[in-house]
C-alpha positions, 0 to 999 in steps of 0.5 A: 500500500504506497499510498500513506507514503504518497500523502506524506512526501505530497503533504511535505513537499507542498509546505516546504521549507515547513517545520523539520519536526513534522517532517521528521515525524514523517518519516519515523511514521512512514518507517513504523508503517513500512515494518508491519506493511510488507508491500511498502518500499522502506520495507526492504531497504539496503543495508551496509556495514564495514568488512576489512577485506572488502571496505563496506559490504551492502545488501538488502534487508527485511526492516523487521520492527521498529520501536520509538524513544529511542529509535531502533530498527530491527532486522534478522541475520544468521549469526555466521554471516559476513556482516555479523563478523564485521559487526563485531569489529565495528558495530555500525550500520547504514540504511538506505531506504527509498521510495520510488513512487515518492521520489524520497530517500531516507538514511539512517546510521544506527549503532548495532548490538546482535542479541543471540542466544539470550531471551531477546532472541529466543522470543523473537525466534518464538515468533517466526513461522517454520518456513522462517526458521528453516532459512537458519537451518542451513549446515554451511555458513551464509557463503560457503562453497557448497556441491550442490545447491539444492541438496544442502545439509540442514540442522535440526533447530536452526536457532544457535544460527539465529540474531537478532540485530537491534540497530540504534538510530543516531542520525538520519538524512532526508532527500526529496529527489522529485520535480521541482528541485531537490530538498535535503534535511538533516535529524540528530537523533541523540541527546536532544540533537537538532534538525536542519536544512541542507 
């Protein structure tokens, strides 16, 4: 359903340059609507983080939750998984989501912990249906070589295999990318950070 996200780049865009609280609001709204709504466009945005082999490593993410004060994004992630390693070495991630139809992209930089095997993530597995669980029951790592693609070894309870990556919201940046000219604003996150135009 794009049509939320419609009425409120619309909506925006017809006041600027109008308050940046609403705006931010906006978009914090359209992020906690993009979370339960598997048809809307922030639902699966890229994601990148840091690899000391590569430089930064991105691919594409399930926005899986969002909570409020302070903002925090969730996704899942198998724990043997590439950014995990990197994760653990520099715990940041960037998000970049973008809506089409809107002509709007939205970034987010979070600092990230992983819950594995603790109560956080064993209510969150709880919470899965089995075809879910079965993409963590893999024998071989995310990546590894494998003889056959269609016979891969599974494990039994693809739980140990299972995180959960609670990423903290420090900034976020705003683009309008549409007819008319560009638009760019800037929200601090943190300790009473303050918005701004670009």
């Amino acid at each position: 359903v794009l049509i939320p996200s419609l009425i409120f780049t619309a909506s925006i865009y017809k006041c600027l340059p109008g308050p940046l609280e609403s705006l931010r609001e906006g978009a914090v709204r359209q992020l906690r609507i993009a979370a339960d709504d598997r048809a809307h466009p922030f639902r699966t945005p890229v994601v990148a983080t840091l690899c000391s082999r590569f430089g930064v490593r991105s691919r594409i993410a399930v926005l899986r939750r969002v909570d409020t004060g302070p903002l925090v994004l969730w996704m899942h992630s198998d724990i043997r998984s590439g950014k995990i390693r990197g994760l653990l070495s520099e715990p940041c991630m960037s998000w970049c989501f973008y809506d089409h139809a809107a002509s709007v992209q939205l970034r987010a930089e979070t600092r990230v912990t992983v819950p594995h095997q603790d109560v956080l993530a064993d209510g969150w597995w709880s919470g899965l249906h089995d075809g879910q669980k079965r993409l963590y029951a893999s024998a071989p790592a995310p990546g590894a070589p494998v003889p056959d693609p269609g016979g891969i070894a599974q494990v039994e309870d693809g739980f140990d295999h299972f995180a959960v990556l609670r990423c903290t919201v420090r900034s976020m940046e705003w683009l309008y990318v549409g007819e008319g000219g560009q638009r760019r604003a800037a929200f601090a996150m943190e300790d009473g950070g303050r918005s701004r135009w670009l």
